[in-house]
C-alpha positions as CSV (number, residue, x, y, z in Angstrom):
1,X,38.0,-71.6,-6.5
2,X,40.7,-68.9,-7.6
3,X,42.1,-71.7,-10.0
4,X,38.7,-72.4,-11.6
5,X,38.0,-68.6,-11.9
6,X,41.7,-68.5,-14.0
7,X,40.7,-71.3,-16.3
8,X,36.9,-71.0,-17.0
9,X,38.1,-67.9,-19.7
10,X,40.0,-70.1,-21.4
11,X,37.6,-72.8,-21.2
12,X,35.0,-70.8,-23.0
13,X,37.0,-69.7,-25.2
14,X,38.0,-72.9,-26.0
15,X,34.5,-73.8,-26.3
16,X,33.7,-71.1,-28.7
17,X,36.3,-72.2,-31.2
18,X,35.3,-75.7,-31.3
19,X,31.4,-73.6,-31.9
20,X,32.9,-71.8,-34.7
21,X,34.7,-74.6,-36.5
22,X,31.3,-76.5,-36.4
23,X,29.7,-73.1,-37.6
24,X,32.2,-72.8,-40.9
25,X,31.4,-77.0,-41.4
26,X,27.6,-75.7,-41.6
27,X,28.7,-73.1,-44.3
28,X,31.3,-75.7,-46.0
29,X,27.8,-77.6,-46.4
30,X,26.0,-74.6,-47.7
31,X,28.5,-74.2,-50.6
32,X,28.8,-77.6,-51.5
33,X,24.7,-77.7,-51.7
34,X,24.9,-74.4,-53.5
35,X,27.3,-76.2,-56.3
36,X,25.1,-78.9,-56.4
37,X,22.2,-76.7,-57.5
38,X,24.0,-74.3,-59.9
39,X,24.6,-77.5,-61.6
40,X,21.3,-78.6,-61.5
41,X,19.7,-75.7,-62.4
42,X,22.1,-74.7,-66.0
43,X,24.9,-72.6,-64.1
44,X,22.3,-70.2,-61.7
45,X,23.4,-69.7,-58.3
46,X,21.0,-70.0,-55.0
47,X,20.1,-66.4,-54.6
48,X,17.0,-64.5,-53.6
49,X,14.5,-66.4,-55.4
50,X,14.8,-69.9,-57.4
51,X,16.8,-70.2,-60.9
52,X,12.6,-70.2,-62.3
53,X,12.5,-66.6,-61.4
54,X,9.2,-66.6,-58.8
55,X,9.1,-63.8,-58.1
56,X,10.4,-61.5,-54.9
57,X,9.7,-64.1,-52.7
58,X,13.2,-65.2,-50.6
59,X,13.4,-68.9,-51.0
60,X,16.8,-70.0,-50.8
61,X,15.5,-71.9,-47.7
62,X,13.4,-74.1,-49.6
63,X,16.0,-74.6,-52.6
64,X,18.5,-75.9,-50.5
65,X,16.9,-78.5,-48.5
66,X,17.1,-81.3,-51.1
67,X,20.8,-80.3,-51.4
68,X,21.3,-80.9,-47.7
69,X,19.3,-83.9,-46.5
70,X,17.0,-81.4,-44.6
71,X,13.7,-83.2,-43.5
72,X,10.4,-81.8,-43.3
73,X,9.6,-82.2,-39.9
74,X,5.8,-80.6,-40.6
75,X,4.5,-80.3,-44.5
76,X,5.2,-76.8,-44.4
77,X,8.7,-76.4,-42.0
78,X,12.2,-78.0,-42.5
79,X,13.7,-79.0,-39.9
80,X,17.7,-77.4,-39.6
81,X,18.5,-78.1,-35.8
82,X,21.5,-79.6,-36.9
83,X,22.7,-77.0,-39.3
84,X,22.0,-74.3,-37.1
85,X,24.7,-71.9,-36.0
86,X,26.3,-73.5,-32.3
87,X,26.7,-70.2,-31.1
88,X,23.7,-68.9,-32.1
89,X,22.1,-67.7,-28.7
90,X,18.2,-68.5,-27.8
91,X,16.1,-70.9,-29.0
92,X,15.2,-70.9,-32.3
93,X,15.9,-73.6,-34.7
94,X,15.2,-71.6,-38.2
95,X,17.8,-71.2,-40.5
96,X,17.0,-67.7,-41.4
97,X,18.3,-66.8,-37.8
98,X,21.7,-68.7,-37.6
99,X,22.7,-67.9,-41.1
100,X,21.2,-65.7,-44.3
101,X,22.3,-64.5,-47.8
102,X,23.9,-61.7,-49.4
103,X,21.2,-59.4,-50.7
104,X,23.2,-56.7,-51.9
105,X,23.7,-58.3,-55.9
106,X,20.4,-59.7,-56.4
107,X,18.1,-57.3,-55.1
108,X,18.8,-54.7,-57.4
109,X,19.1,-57.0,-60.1
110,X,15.2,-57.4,-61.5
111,X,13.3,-58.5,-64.8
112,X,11.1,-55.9,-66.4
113,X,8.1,-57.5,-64.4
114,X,9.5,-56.5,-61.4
115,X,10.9,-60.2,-59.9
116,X,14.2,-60.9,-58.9
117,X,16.3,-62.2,-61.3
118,X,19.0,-64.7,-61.2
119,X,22.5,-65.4,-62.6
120,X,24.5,-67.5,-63.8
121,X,28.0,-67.9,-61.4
122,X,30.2,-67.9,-64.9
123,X,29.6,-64.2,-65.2
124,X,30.8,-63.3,-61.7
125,X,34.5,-62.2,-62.0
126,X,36.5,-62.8,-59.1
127,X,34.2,-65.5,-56.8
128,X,36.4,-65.9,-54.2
129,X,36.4,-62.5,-53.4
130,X,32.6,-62.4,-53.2
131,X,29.9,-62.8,-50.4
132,X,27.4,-65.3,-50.4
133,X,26.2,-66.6,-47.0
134,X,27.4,-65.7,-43.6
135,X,26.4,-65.4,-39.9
136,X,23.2,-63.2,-39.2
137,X,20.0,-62.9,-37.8
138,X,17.8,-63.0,-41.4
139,X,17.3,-64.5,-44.2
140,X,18.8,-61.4,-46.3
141,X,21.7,-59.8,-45.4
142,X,23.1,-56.3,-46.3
143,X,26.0,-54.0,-46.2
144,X,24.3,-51.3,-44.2
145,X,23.0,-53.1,-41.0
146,X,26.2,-55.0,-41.1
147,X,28.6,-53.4,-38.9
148,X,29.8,-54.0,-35.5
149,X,28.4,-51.2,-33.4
150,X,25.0,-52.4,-35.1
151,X,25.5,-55.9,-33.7
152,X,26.8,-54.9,-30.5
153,X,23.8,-52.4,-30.2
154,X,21.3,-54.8,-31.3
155,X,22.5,-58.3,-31.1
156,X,20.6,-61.0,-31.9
157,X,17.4,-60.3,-30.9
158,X,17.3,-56.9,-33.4
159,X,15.0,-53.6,-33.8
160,X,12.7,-52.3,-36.4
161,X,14.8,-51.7,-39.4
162,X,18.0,-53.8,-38.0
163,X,17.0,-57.1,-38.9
164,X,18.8,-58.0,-42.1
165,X,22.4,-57.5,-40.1
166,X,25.3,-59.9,-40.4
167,X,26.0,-61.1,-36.6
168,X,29.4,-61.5,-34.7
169,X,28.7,-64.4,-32.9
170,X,32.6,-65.6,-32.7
171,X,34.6,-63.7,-30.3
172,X,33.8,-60.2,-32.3
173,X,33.7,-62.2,-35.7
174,X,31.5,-64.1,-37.8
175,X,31.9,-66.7,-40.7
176,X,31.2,-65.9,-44.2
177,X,30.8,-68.6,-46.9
178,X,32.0,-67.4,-50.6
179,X,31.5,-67.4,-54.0
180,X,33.7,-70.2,-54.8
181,X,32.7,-72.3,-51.4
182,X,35.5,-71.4,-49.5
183,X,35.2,-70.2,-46.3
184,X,36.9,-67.6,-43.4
185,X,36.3,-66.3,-40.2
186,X,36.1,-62.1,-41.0
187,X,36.3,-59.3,-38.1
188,X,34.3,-56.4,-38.7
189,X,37.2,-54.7,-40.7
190,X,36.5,-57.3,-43.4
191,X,33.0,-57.1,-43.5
192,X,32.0,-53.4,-43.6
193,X,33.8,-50.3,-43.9
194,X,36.3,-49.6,-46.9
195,X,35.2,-49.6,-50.9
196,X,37.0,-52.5,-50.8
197,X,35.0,-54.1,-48.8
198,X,31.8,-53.3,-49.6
199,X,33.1,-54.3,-52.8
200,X,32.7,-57.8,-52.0
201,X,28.7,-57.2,-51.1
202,X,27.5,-55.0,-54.6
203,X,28.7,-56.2,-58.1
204,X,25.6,-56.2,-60.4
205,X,27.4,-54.6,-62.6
206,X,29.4,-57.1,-64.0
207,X,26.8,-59.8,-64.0
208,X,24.3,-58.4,-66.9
């Protein structure tokens, strides 16, 4: 019994790095689908809302399906069991709660009618050094609720107000898909804190 007590820690923690390479696969996937439909779609990138400008709707949930080999498994709900976060703790089997997008480009970026506009991935300088999609608990992500005092606060489950949070889900860090599709396992020190870093989360600028 004293034996098994010694190795079940590194058991799990075994477990959990075999949970997070199968979690950086899912986002390996992601960035291959998301090259796939900036081709398709004249050089625009999977953002916020579809390369036909919709509106403020976030639908990068229903863009990427086709890319993926996602089923419907209703007429209205896709099922993404198996693309689902292996870490990701309760039950649910939507997307928008294992993984979600980075906000912090797009939403600031509108037409004059008020919709979100999207961009073309030849005007981003430096796309390796950008975030696109990562761990977290909602479909959009930002640079405020994305620390790790937030996560350990709130976890997975969230508050009022903490929902669009990156999550930690991988022995205090989380995955983070980029720009260029390659991806990384980032502790909180690359994910929120310095200019630097929150750098890599706002650069409208450079894309108008």
């Amino acid at each position: 019994a004293i034996l098994a007590g010694m190795l079940l820690p590194a058991l799990n923690s075994a477990r959990e790095k075999g949970r997070a390479i199968s979690c950086l696969s899912n986002l390996k996937q992601f960035g291959t689908a998301s090259a796939a439909y900036t081709n398709d779609y004249d050089g625009y990138v999977i953002n916020l809302s579809s390369a036909e400008k919709v509106g403020n709707d976030c639908i990068w949930q229903n863009s990427m399906p086709p890319y993926l080999n996602v089923k419907k498994k209703t007429p209205t709900v896709f099922n993404w069991a198996a693309l689902c976060c292996p870490t990701k703790k309760g039950t649910s089997q939507q997307i928008n709660h294992s993984y979600g997008i980075n906000s912090g480009a797009n939403a600031a970026d509108l037409n004059t009618n008020g919709s979100l506009l999207t961009f073309r991935l030849a005007k981003m300088r430096n796309a390796s050094n950008r975030f696109q999609f990562m761990d977290g608990m909602a479909a959009l992500l930002n640079y405020d609720n994305s620390d790790y005092p937030r996560w350990l606060q709130y976890g997975e489950t969230g508050a009022s107000g903490h929902y669009n949070s990156a999550t930690y889900r991988h022995q205090q860090r989380l995955n983070m898909l980029y720009y260029d599709g390659h991806t990384a396992g980032l502790s909180n020190t690359g994910v929120h804190g310095t200019d630097t870093v929150k750098a890599q989360w706002y650069y409208t600028s450079e894309l108008r």
